[in-house]
N, C-alpha and C positions, 0 to 999 in steps of 0.2 A: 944153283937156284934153290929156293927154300922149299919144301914141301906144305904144303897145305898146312897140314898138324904144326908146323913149325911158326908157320906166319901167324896163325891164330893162336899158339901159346904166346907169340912174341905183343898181340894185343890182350891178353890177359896179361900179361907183366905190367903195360901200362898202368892197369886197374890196381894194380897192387901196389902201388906208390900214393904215399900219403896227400903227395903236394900236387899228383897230377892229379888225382882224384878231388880235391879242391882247384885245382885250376877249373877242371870239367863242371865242376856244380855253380861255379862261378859263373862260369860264363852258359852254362846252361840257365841261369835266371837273367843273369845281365845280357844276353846275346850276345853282345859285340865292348871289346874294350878296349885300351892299348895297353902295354907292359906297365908302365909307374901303375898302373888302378888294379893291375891283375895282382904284382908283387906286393904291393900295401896289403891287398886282402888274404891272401896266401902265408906272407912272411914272412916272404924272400928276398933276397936282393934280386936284382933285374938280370944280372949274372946269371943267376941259377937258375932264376926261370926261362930265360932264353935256350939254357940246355935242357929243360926240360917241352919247352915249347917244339925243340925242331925235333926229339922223337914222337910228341905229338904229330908235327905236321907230316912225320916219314909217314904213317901209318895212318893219314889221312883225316885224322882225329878233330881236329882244327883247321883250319885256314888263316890267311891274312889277306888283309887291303891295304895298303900300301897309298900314303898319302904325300904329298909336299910336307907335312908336319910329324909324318912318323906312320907307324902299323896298328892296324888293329886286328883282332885277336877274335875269333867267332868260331861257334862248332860246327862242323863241316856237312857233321850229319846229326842230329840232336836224336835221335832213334838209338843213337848206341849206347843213351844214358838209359832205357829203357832194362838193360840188364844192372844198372846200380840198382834199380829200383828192386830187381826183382834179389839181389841179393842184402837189399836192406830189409825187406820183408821175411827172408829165410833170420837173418840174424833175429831181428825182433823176436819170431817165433822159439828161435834155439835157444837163444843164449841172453833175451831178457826175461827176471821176472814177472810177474803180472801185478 
């Protein structure tokens, strides 16, 4: 079994991924969508984001509801976008001019 420090690095690696970090701002504005709306906006084929969705959903990052027409795609906890935030604002200050 994973240790603490391990499972919590292993949700910081999420963060560090381009396409899940746009998946999450995505659907952190849209709430809720299914894969063709997620991967149009991302850039991906529906492929990629599907493997990129179930380490989402390992990690509890997302969710799905599951319909007669297909899944849709929502954050599971939207609190955990509250550290992009907090690391957009450290960039701003570092590393953009004024």
């Amino acid at each position: 079994m994973e240790s603490y420090y391990e499972q919590v690095a292993e949700i910081y690696k999420l963060f560090a991924n381009p396409i899940r970090l746009k998946i999450m701002s995505f659907l952190q504005n849209e709430g809720e969508a299914p894969i063709a709306r997620i991967a149009k906006y991302v850039g991906v084929s529906p492929i990629t984001l599907s493997q990129h969705l179930v380490r989402l959903k390992r990690f509890k990052i997302v969710k799905v509801r599951r319909t007669g027409s297909g899944a849709y795609y929502q954050l599971a906890h939207p609190e955990v976008m509250e550290s992009r935030k907090i690391v957009l604002k450290f960039y701003k200050k570092a590393f953009q001019r004024p």
